[in-house]
Backbone and ligand atoms as CSV (ligand in chain L), in Angstrom:
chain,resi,resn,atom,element,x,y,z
A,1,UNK,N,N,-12.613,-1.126,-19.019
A,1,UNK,CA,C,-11.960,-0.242,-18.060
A,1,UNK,C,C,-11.907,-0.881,-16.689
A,2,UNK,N,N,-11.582,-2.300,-16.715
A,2,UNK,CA,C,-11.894,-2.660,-15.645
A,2,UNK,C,C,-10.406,-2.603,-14.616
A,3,UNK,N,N,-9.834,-1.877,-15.294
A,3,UNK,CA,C,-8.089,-1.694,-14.387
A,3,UNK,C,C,-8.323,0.191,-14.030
A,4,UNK,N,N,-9.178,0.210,-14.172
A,4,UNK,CA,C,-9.465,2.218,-13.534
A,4,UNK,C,C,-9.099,2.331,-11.897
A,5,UNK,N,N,-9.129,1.020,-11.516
A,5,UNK,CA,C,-9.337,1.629,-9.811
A,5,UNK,C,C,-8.006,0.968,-9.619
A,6,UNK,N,N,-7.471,-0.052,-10.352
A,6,UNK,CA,C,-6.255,-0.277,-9.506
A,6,UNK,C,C,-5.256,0.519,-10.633
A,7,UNK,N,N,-5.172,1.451,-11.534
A,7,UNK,CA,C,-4.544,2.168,-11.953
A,7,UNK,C,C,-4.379,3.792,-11.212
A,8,UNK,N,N,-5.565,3.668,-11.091
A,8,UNK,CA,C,-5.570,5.396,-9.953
A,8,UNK,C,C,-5.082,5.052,-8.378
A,9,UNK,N,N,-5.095,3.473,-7.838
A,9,UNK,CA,C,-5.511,3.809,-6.471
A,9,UNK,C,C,-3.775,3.576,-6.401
A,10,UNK,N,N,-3.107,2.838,-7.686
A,10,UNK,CA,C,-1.603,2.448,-7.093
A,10,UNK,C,C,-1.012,3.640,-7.606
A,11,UNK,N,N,-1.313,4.490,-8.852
A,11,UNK,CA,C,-0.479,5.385,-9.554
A,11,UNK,C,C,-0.775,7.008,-8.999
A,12,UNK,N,N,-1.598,7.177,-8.937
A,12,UNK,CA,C,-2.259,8.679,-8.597
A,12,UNK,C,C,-2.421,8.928,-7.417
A,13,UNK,N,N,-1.854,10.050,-7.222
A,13,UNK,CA,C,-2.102,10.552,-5.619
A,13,UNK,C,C,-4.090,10.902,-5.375
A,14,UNK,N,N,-3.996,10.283,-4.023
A,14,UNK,CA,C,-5.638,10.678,-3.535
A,14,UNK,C,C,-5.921,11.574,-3.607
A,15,UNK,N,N,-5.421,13.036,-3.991
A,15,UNK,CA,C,-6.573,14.139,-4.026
A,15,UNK,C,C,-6.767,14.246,-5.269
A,16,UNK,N,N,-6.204,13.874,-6.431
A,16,UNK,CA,C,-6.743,14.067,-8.006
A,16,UNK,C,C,-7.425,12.627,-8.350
A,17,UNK,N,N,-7.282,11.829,-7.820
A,17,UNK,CA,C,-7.696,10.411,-8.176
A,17,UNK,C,C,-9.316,10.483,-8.568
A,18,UNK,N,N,-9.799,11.163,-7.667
A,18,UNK,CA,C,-11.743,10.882,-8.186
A,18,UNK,C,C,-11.782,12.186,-9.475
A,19,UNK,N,N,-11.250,13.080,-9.469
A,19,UNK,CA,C,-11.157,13.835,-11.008
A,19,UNK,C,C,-10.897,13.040,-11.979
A,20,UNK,N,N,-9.910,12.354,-12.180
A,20,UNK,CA,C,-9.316,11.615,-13.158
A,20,UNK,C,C,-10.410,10.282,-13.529
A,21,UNK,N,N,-10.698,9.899,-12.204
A,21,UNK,CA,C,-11.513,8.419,-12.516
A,21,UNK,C,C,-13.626,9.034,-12.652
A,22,UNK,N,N,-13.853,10.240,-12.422
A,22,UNK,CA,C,-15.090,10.647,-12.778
A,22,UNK,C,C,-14.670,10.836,-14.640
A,23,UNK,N,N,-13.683,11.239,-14.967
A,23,UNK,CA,C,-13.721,11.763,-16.678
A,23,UNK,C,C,-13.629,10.349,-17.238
A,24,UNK,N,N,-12.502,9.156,-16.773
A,24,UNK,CA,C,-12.200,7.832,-17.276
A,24,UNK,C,C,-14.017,7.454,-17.163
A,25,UNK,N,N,-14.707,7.295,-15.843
A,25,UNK,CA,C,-15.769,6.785,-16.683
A,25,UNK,C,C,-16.924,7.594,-17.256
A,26,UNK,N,N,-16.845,8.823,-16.751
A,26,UNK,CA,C,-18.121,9.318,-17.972
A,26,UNK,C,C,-17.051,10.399,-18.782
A,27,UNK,N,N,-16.853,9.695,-19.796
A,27,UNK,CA,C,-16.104,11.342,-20.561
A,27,UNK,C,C,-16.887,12.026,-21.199
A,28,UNK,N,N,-16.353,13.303,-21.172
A,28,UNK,CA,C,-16.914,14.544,-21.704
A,28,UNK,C,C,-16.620,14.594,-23.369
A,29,UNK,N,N,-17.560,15.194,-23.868
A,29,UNK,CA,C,-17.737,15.582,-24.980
A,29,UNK,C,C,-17.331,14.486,-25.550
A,30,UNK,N,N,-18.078,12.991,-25.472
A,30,UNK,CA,C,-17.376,11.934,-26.219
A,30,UNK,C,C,-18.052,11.501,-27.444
A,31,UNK,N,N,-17.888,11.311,-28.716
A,31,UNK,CA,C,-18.386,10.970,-29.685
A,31,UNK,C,C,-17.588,11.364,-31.260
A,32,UNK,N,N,-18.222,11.415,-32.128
A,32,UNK,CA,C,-18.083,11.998,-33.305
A,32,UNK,C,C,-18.189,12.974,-33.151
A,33,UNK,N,N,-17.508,14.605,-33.949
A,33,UNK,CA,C,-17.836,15.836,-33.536
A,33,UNK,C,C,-19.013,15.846,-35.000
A,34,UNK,N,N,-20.082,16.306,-35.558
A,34,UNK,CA,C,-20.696,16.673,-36.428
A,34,UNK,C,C,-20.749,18.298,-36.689
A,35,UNK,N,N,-19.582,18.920,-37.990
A,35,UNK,CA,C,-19.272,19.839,-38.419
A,35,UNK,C,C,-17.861,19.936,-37.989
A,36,UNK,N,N,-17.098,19.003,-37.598
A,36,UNK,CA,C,-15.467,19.114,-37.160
A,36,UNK,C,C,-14.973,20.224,-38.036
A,37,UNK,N,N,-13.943,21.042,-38.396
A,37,UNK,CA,C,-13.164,21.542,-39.113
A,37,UNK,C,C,-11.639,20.571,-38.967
A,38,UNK,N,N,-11.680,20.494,-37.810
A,38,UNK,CA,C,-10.464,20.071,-37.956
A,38,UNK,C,C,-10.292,18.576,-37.143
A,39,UNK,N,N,-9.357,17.805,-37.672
A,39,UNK,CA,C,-9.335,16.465,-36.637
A,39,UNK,C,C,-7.887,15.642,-36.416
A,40,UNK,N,N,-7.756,14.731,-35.696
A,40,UNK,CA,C,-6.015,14.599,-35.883
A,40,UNK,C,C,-6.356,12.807,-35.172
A,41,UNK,N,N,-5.788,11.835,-35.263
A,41,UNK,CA,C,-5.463,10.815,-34.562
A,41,UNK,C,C,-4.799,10.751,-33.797
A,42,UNK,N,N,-4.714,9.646,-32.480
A,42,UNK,CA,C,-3.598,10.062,-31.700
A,42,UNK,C,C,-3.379,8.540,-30.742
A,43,UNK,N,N,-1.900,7.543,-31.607
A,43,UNK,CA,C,-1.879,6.816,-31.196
A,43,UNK,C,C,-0.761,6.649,-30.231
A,44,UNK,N,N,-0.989,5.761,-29.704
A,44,UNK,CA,C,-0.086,5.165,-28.382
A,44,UNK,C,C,0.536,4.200,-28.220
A,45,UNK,N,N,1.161,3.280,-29.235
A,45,UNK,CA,C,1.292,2.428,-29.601
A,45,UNK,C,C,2.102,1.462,-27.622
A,46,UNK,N,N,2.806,2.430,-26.857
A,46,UNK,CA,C,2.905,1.983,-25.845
A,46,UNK,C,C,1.839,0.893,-24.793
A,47,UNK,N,N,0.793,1.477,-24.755
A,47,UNK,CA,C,-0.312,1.307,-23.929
A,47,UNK,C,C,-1.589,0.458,-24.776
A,48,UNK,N,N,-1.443,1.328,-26.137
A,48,UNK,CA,C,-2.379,0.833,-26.890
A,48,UNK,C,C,-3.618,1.868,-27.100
A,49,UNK,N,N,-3.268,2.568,-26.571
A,49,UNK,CA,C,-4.332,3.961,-26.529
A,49,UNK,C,C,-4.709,4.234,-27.970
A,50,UNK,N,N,-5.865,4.707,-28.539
A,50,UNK,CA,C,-6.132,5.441,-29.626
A,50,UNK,C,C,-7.270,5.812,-29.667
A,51,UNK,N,N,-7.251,7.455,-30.099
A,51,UNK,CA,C,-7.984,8.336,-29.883
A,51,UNK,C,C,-8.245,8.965,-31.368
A,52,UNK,N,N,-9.567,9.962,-31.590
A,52,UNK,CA,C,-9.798,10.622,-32.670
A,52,UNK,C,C,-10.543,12.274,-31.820
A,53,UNK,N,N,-9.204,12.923,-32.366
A,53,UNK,CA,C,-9.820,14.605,-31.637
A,53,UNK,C,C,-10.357,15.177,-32.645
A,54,UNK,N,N,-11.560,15.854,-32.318
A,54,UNK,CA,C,-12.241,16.742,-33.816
A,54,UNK,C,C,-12.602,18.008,-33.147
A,55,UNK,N,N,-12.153,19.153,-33.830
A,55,UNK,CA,C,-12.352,19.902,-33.873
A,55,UNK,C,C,-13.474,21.403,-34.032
A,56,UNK,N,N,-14.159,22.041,-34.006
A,56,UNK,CA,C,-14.776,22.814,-34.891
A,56,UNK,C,C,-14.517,24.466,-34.165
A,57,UNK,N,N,-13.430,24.970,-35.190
A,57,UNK,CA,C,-12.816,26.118,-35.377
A,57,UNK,C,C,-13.564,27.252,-35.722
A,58,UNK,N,N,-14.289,28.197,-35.365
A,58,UNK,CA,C,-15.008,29.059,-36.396
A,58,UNK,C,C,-13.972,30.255,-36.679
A,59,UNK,N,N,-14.089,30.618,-37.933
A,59,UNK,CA,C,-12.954,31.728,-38.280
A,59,UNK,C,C,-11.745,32.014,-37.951
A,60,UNK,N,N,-11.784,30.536,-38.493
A,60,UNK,CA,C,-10.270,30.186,-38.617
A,60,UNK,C,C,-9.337,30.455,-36.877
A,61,UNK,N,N,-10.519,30.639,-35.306
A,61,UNK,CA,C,-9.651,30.845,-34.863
A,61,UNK,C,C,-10.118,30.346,-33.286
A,62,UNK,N,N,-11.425,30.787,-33.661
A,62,UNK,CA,C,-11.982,30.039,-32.133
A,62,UNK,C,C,-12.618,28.553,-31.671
A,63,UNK,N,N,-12.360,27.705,-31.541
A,63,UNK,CA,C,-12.868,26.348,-30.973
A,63,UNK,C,C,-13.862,26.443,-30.121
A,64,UNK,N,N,-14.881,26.076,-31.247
A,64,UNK,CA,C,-16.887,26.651,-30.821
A,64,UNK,C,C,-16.702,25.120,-29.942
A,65,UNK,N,N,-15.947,24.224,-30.575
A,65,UNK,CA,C,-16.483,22.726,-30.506
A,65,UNK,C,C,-15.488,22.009,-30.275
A,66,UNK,N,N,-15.681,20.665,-29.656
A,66,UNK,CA,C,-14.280,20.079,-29.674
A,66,UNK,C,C,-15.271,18.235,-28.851
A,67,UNK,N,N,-14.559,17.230,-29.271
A,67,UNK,CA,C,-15.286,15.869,-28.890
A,67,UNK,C,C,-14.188,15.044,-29.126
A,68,UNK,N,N,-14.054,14.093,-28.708
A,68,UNK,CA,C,-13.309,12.786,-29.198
A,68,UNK,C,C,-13.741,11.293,-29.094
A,69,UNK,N,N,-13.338,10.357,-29.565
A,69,UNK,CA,C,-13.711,9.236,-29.612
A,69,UNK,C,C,-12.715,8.239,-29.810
A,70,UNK,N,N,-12.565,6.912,-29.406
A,70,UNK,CA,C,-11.728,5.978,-29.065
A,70,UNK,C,C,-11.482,5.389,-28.121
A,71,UNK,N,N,-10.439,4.401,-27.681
A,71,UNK,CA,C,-10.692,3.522,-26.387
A,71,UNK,C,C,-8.988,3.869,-25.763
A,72,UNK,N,N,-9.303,3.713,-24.907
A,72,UNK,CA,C,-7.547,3.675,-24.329
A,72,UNK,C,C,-7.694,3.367,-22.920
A,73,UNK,N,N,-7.054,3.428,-21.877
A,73,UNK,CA,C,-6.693,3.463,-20.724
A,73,UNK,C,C,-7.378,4.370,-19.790
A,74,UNK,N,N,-7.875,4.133,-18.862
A,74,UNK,CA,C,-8.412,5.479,-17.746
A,74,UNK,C,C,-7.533,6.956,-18.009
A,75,UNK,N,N,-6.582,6.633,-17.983
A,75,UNK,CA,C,-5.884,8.011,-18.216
A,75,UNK,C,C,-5.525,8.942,-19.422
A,76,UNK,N,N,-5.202,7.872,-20.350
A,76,UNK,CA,C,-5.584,8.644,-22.009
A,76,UNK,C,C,-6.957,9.464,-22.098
A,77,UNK,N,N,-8.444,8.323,-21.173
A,77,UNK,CA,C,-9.525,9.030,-21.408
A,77,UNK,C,C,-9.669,9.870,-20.941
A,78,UNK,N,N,-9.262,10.253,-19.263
A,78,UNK,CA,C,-9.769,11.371,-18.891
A,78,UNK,C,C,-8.510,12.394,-18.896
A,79,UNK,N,N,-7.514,12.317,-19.912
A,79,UNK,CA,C,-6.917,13.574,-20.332
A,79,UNK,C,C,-7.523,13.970,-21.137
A,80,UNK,N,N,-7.888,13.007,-22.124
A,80,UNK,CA,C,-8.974,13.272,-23.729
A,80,UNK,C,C,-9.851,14.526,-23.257
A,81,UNK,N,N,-10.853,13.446,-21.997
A,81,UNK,CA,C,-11.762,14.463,-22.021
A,81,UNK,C,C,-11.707,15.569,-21.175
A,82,UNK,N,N,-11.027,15.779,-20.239
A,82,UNK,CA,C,-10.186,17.065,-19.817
A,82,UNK,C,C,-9.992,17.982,-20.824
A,83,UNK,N,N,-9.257,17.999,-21.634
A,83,UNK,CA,C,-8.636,18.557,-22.600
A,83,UNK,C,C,-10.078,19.411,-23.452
A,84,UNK,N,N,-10.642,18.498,-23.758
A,84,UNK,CA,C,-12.334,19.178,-24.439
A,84,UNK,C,C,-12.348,19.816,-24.005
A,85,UNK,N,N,-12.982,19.709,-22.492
A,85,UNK,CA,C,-13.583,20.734,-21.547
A,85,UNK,C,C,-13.035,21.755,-21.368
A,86,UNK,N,N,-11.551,21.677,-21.320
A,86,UNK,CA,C,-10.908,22.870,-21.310
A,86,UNK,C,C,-10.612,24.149,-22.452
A,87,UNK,N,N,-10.992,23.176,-23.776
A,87,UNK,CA,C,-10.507,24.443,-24.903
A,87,UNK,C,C,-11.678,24.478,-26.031
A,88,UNK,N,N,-12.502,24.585,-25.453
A,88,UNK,CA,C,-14.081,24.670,-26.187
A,88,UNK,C,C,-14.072,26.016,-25.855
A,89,UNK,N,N,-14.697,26.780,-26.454
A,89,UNK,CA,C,-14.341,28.279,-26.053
A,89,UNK,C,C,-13.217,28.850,-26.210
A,90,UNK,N,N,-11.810,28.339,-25.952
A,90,UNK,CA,C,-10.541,28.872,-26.487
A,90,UNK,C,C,-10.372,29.915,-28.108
A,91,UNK,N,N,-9.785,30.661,-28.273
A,91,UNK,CA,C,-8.807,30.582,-29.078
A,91,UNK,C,C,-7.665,29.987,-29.437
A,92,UNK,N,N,-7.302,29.767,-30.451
A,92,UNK,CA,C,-5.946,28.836,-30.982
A,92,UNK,C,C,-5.654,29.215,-30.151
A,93,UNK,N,N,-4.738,29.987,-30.556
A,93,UNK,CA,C,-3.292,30.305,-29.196
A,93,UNK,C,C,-3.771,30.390,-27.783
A,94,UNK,N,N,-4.744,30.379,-27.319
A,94,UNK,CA,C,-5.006,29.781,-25.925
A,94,UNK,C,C,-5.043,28.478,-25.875
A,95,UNK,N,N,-5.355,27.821,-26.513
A,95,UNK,CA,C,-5.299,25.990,-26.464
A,95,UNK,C,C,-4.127,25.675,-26.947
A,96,UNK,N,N,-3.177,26.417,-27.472
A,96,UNK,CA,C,-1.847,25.597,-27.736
A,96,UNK,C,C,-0.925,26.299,-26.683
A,97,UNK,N,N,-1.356,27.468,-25.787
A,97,UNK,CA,C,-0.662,27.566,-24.592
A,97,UNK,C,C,-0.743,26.197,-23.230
A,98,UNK,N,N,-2.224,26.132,-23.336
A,98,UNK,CA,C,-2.441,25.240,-22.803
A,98,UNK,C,C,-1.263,23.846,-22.965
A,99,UNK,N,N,-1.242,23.544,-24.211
A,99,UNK,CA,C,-0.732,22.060,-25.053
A,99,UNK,C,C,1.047,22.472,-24.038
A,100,UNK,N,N,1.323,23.448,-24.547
A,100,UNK,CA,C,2.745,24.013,-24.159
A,100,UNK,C,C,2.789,23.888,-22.444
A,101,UNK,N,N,1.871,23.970,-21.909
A,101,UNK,CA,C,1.631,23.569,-20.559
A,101,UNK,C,C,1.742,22.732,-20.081
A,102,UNK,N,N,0.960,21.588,-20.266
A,102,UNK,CA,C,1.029,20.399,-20.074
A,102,UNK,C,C,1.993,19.753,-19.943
A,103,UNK,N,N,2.202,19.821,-21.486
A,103,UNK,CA,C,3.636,18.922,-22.157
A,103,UNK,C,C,4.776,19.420,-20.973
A,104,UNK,N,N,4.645,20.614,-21.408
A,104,UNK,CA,C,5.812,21.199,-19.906
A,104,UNK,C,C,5.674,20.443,-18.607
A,105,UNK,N,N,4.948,20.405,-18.377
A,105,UNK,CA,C,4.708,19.840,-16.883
A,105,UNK,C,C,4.836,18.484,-16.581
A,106,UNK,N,N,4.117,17.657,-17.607
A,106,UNK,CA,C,4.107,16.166,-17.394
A,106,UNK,C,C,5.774,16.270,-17.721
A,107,UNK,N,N,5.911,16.239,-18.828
A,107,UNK,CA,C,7.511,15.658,-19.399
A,107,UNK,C,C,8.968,16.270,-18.418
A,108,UNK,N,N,8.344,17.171,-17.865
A,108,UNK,CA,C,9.585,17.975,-16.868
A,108,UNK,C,C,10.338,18.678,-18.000
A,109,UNK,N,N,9.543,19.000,-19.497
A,109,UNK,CA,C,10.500,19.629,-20.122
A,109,UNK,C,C,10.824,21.016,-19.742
A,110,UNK,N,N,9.923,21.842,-18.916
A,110,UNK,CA,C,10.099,23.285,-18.037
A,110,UNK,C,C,10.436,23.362,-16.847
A,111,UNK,N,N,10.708,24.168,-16.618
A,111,UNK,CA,C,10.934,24.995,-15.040
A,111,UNK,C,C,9.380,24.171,-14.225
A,112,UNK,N,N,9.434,23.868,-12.881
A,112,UNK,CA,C,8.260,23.402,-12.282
A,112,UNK,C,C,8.098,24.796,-11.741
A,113,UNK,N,N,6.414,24.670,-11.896
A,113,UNK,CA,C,6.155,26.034,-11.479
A,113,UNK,C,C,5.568,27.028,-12.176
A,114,UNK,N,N,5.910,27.007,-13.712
A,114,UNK,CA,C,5.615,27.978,-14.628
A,114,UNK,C,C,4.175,28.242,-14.900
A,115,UNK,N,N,4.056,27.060,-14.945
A,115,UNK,CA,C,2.477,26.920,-15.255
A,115,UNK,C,C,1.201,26.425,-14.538
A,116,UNK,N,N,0.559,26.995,-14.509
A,116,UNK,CA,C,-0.876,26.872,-13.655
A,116,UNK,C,C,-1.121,26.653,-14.125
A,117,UNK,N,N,-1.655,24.601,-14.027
A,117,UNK,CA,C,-2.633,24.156,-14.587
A,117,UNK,C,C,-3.787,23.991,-14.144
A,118,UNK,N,N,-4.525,24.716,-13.231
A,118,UNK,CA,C,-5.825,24.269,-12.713
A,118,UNK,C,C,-6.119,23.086,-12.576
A,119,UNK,N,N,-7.348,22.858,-13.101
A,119,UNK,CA,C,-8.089,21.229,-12.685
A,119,UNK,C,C,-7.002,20.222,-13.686
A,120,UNK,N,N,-6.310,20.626,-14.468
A,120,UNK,CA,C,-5.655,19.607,-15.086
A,120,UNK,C,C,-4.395,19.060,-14.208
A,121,UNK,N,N,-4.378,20.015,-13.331
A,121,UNK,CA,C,-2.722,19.452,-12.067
A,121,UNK,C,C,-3.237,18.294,-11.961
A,122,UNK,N,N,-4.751,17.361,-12.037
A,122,UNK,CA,C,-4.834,15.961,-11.827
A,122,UNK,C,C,-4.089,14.998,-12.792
A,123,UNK,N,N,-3.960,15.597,-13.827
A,123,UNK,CA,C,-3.023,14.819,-14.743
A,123,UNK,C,C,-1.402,14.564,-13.892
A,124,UNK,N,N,-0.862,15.529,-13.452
A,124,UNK,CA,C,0.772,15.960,-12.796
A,124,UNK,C,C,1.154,14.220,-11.934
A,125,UNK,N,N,-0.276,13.544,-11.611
A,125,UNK,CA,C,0.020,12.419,-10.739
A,125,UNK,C,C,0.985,11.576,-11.689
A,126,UNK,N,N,0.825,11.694,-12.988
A,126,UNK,CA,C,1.575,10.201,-13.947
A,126,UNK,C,C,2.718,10.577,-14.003
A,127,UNK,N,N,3.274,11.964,-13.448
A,127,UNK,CA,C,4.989,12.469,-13.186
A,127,UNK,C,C,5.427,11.496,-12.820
A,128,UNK,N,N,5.223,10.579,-12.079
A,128,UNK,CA,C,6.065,9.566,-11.077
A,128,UNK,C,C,6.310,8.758,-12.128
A,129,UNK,N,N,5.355,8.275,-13.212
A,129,UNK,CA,C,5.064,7.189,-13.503
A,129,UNK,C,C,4.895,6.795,-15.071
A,130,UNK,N,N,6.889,7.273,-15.496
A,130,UNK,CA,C,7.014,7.625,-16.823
A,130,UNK,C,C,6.272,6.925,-17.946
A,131,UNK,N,N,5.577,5.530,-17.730
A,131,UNK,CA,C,5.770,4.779,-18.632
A,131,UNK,C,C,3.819,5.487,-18.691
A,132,UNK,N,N,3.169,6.249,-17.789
A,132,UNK,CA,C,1.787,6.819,-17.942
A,132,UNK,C,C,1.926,8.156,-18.556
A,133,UNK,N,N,3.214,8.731,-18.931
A,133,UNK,CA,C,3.272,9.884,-19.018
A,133,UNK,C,C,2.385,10.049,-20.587
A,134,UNK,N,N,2.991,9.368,-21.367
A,134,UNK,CA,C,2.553,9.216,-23.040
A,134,UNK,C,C,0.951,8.640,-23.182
A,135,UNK,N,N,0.626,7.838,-21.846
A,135,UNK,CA,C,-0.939,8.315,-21.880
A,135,UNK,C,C,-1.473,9.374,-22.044
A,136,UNK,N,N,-1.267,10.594,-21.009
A,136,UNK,CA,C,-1.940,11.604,-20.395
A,136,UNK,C,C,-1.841,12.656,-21.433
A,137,UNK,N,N,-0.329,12.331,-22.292
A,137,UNK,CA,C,-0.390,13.710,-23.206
A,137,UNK,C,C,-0.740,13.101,-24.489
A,138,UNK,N,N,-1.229,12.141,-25.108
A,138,UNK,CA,C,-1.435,11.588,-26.188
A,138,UNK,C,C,-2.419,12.527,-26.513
A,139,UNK,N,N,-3.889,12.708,-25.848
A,139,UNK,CA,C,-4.524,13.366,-26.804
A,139,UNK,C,C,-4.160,14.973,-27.046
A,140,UNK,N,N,-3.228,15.690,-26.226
A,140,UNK,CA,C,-2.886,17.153,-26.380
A,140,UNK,C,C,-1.862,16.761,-27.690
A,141,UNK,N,N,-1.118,15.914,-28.130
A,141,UNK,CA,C,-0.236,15.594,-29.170
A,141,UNK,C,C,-1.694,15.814,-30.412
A,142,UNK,N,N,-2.255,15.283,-30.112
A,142,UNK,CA,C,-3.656,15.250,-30.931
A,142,UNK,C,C,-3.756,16.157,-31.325
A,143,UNK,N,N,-4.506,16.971,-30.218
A,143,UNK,CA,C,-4.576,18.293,-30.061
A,143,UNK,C,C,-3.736,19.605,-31.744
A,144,UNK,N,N,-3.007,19.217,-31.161
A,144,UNK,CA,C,-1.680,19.838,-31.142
A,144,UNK,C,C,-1.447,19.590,-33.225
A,145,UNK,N,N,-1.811,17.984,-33.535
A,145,UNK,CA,C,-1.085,17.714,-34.942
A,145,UNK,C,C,-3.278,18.631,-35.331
A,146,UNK,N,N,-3.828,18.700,-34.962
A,146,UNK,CA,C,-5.439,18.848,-35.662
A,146,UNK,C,C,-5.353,20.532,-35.444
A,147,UNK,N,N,-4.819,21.146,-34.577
A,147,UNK,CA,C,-4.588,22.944,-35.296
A,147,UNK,C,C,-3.748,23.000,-35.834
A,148,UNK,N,N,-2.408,22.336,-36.522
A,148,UNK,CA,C,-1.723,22.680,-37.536
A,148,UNK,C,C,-2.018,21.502,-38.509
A,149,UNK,N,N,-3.003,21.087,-38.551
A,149,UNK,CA,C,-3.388,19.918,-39.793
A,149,UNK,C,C,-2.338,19.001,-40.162
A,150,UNK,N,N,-1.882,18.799,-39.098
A,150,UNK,CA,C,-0.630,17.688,-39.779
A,150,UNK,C,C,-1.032,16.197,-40.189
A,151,UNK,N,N,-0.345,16.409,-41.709
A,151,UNK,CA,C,-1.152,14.533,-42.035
A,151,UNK,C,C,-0.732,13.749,-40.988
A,152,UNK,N,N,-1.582,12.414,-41.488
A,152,UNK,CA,C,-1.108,11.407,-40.879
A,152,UNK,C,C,-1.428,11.234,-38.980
A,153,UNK,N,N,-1.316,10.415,-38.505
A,153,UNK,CA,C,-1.811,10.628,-37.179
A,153,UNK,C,C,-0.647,10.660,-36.255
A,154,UNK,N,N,-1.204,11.230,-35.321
A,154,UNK,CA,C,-0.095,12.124,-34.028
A,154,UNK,C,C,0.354,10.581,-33.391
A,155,UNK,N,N,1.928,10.557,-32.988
A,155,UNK,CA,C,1.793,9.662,-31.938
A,155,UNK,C,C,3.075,9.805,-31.008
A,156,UNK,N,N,2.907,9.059,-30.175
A,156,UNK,CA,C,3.833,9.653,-28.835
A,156,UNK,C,C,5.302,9.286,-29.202
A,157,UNK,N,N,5.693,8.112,-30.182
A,157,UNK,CA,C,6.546,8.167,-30.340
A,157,UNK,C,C,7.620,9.087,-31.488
L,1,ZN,ZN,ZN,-2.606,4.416,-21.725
């Protein structure tokens, strides 16, 4: 990770920059999940990013648990681990509102505005910076293929 500081200090605006670069180097919930229910891959073939999101769903609906593991870029990681932190405790359909959020926001596929992303607006910096965009949402693609179990692994393209 030795491109973290000149990736945040040229790409990311200064007020999200130490959010983004505290998760790139210590990420949250990082490892193997032990009792996953659910899990998805999530490659990047752009950047080179690759990630493993695991899950653990109880009754079929709430995400007791959530971890990932893999190497990628400062910004793949600390969306990765953003993303944990944020939908541990969720219900499905609260973490795939979330996913619907994001995606909205980074990609400009919505209205700007719609969505309040809280602490994740630190992600909004790779807007400028299309070719970071498929970092930041790689692991919500993750996300995203591991609650509808889709074979095979998620990828940006
Ligand atoms: Zn990347």
């Amino acid at each position: 990770m030795s491109n973290v500081e000149a990736i945040a200090g040229d790409d990311l605006r200064d007020l999200y920059r130490e959010l983004i670069l505290d998760h790139a180097r210590k990420p949250r919930h990082f490892g193997k999940l032990e009792g996953a229910t659910h899990r998805a891959e999530g490659i990047n073939p752009l950047c080179g990013d690759k990630l493993k999101l695991y899950l653990a769903i109880e009754g079929g609906n709430t995400i007791r648990d959530a971890s990932f593991e893999g190497s990628g870029c400062a910004i793949s990681v600390a969306s990765a681990s953003l993303l944990t932190d944020t939908v541990i405790g969720l219900d499905v359909a609260d973490a795939m509102h979330w996913f619907d959020g994001v995606i909205e926001r980074l990609t400009g596929s919505g209205p700007d505005g719609k969505t309040d992303l809280g602490k994740l607006h630190a992600l909004e910096g790779v807007r400028e910076f299309p070719s970071r965009v498929k970092c930041a949402t790689l692991a919500w693609h993750a996300l995203q293929s591991a609650i509808e179990k889709q074979s095979g692994p998620a990828t940006t393209e």
